[in-house]
N, C-alpha and C positions, 0 to 999 in steps of 0.2 A: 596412366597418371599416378603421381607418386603421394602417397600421404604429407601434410604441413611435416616443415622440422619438428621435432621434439625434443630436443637437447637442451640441456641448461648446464650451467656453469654452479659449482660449487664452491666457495670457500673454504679450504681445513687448515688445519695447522700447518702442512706441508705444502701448501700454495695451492691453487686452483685445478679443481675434478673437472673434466666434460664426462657427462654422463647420459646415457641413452640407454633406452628400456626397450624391449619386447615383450610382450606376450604371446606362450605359446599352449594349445589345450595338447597339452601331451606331459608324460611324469618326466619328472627332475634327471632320471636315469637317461633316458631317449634324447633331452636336448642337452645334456651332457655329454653324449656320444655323437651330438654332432658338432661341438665345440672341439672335441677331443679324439676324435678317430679320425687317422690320414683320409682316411677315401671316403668319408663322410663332409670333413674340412673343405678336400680338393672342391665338393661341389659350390662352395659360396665363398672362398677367402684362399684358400690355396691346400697343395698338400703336404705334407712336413714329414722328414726322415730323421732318424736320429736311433739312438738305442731308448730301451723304454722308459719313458718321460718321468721326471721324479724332480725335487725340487733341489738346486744347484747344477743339473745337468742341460747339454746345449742341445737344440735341433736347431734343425737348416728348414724353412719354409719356404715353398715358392709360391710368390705373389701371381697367383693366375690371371687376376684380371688386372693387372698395370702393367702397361707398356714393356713390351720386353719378357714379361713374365721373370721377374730378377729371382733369385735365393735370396734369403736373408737368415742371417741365424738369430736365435732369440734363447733368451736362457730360464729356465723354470725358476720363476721364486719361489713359486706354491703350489701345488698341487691337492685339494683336500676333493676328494670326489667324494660327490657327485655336486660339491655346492661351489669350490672357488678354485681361479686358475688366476695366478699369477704372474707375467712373463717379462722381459725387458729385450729390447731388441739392443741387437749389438752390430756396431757400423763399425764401417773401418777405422781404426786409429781412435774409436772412442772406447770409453769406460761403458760408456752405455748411453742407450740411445729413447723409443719410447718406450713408457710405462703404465703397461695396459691389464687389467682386473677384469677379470669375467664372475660376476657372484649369478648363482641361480637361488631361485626360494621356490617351494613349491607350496600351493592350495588349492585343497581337493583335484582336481582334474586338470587343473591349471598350473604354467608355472613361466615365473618371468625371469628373463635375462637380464640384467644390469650390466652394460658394457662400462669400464669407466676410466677413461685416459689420464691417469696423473701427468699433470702439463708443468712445464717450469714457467711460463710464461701463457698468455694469451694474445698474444703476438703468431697470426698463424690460424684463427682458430676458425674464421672464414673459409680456408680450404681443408681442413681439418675437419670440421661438425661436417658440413655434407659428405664426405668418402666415408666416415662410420654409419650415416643415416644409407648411405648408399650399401655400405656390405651388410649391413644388419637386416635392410630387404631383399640382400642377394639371399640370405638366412634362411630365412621367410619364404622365398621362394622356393631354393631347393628343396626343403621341408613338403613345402605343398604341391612339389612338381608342377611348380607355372613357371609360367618367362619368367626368364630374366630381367630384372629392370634394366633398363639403358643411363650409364654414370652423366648423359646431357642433361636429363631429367633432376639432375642434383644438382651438380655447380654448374654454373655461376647460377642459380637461380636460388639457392639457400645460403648464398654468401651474407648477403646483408642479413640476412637470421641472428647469424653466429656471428658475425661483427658487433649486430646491438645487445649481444650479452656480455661484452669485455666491458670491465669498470671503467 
């Protein structure tokens, strides 16, 4: 059974955040390494090649658990370890594609992950909130060496979540 959504929508300046949290009892170092290390990644999001990661330079990710298991490249905005990763995915024939922020904070023993998808729109965001609630307990899993959760368990059953947070 998978935990209620979590996600909520942001307003900023730059248009609407979807934003989703974890908490993990482990330091800032540890689940920074697993945001940011290939064969760390490979276990809950994918693994990613490229030369070593720095902000303006591109990796190639492969999406392990979607269909096909595709590549995608993404290109570093930011890199400031151990606290924020910045990245933009690049699709074919675009300037760019999503825009996605990993910040960590850590206290005492603990330390939360803030996932948080700059959106152009919220059009979308029904299938969009559940595949982030969904890799974020793929996360969570690998971390704690349990199952895997199963992606049935998310959508269509946390669509209307993220539908009723679009203005």
């Amino acid at each position: 059974m998978t935990n209620p959504p979590s996600g909520r929508l942001e307003q900023t300046s730059r248009g609407p955040d979807l934003v989703l949290s974890r908490a993990f009892k482990a330091s800032i170092d540890d689940v920074w390494a697993s945001v940011t290390e290939p064969e760390r990644s490979a276990r809950w999001f994918g693994r990613w090649t490229g030369d070593e990661p720095g902000p303006g330079r591109t990796i190639k990710v492969q999406m392990a658990y979607e269909e096909g298991a595709p590549w995608m490249e993404m290109r570093i905005e930011a890199c400031e370890a151990p606290r924020r990763l910045a990245v933009v995915s690049l699709g074919e024939g675009e300037e760019s594609g999503w825009q996605l922020e990993v910040l960590l904070a850590e206290a005492g023993d603990r330390t939360e992950l803030r996932l948080i998808h700059h959106l152009t729109t919220t059009e979308g965001v029904g299938e969009v909130g559940p595949g982030w609630e969904y890799y974020l307990d793929m996360l969570v899993a690998a971390r704690e060496d349990a199952a895997q959760p199963v992606f049935d368990d998310y959508y269509p059953s946390m669509k209307v979540y993220y539908e009723a947070l679009r203005p």
